[in-house]
C-alpha positions as CSV (number, residue, x, y, z in Angstrom):
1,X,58.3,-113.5,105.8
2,X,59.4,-110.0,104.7
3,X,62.4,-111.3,102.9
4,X,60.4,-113.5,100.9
5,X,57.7,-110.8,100.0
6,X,60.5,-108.7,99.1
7,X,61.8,-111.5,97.0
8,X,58.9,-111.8,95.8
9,X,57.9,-108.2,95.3
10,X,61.6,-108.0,93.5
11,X,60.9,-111.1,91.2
12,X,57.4,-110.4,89.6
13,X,58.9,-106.2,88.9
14,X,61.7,-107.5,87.0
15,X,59.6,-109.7,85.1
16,X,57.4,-106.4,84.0
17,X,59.8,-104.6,83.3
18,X,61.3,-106.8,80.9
19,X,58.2,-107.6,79.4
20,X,57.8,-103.7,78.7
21,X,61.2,-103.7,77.2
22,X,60.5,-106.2,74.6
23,X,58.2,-104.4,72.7
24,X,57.6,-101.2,70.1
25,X,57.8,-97.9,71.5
26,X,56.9,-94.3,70.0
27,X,59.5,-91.1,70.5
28,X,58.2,-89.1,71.7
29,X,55.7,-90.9,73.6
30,X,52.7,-89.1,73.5
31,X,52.2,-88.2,69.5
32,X,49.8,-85.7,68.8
33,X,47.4,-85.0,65.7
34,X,49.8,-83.6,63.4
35,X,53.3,-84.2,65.5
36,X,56.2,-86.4,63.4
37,X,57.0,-89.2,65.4
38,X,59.5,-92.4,65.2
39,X,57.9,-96.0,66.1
40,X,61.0,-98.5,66.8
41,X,60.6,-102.3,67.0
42,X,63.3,-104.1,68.4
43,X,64.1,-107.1,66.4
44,X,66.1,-110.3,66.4
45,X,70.4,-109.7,66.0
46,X,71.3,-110.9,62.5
47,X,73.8,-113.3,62.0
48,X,76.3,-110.5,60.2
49,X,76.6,-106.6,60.1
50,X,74.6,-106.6,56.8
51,X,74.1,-103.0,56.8
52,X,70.5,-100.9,56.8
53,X,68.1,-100.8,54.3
54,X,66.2,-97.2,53.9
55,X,62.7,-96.9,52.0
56,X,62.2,-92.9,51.2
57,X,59.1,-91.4,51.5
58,X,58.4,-91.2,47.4
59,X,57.2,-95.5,48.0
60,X,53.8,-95.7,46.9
61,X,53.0,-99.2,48.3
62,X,53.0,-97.4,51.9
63,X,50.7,-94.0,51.0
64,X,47.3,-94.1,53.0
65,X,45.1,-91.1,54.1
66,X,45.8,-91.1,57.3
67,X,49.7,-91.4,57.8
68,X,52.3,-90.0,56.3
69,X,55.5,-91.8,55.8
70,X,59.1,-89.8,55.9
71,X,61.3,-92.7,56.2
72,X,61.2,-96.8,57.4
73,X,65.2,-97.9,58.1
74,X,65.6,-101.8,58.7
75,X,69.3,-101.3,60.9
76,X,71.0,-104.9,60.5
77,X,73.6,-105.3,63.9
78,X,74.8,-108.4,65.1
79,X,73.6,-106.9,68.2
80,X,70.2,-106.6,67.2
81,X,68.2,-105.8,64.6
82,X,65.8,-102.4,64.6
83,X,62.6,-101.3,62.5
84,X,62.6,-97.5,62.3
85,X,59.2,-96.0,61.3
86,X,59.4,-92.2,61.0
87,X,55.3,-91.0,60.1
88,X,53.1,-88.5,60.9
89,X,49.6,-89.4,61.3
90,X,46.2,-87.4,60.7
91,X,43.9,-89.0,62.5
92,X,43.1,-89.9,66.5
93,X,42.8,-92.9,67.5
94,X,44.3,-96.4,67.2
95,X,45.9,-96.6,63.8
96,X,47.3,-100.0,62.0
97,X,50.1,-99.0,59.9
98,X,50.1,-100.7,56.3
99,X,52.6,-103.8,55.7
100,X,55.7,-102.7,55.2
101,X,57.8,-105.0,53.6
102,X,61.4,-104.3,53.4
103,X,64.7,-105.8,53.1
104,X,63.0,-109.2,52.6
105,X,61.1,-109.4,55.6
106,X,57.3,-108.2,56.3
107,X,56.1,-106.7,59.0
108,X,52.4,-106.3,60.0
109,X,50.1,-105.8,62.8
110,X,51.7,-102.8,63.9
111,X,49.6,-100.0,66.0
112,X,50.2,-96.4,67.1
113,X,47.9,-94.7,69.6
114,X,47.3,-91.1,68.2
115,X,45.9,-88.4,70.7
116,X,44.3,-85.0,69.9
117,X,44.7,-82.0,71.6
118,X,41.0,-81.0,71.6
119,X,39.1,-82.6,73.9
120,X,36.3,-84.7,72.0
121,X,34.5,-85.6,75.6
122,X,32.9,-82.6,75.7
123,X,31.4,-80.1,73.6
124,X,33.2,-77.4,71.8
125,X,32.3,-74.0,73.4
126,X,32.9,-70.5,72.4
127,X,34.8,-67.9,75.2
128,X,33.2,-65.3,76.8
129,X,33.1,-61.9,74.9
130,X,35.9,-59.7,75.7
131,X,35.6,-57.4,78.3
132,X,34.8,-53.3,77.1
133,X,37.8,-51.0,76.9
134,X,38.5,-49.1,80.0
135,X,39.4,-45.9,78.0
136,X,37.3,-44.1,76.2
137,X,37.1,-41.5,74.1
138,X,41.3,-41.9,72.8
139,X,42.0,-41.1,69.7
């Protein structure tokens, strides 16, 4: 019975994990208000080393208010195939990145998760007042 839990147990993990692994991730993971960070999609290998494709930041088909794009690299591998999205966003929250098209191929649909670093769950407070100066009279 333990065996086949562990079996089991051993099964249904790998499966997750690989499931994880198939997706986009963010470096670093947690992007902040502000922070530059890199979204990469794993995609399909090509059938040849065709070489990457590089979109600079002076494209004006990818300029909205709220990101800010540095760079999008398309890396053909026969190994597998990359999108490389380096932004920097201006707004919390969920954020849908424009279509990119590049190298052919379009690519939509894609989300980052954007955090802040002040709490909006509560209300902003000011600090106490500092405390008097223990010396008087210096001069």
């Amino acid at each position: 019975m333990k065996k086949r839990l562990a079996l089991t147990l051993f099964v249904l993990t790998s499966a997750l994990c690989y499931a994880q692994n198939n997706g986009a991730w963010l470096i670093p993971r947690i992007v902040y208000v502000g922070d530059t960070a890199m979204l990469i999609l794993p995609l399909p290998p090509a059938p040849s080393d065709a070489g990457d494709i590089v979109i600079g930041a002076q494209s004006k088909d990818l300029s909205t208010e709220n990101i800010e794009f540095h760079r999008i690299t398309l890396e053909r591998r026969v190994s597998g195939n990359r999108l490389l999205v380096e932004f920097t966003a201006f707004m919390p929250g969920t954020i849908e990145l424009p279509i990119i098209e590049i190298g052919g191929e379009s690519f939509s649909g894609l989300t980052v998760t954007i955090s802040s670093i002040v709490d909006t769950s509560r209300a902003p407070e000011l600090s106490e007042p500092p405390l008097p100066s223990l010396c008087r009279g210096q001069r």
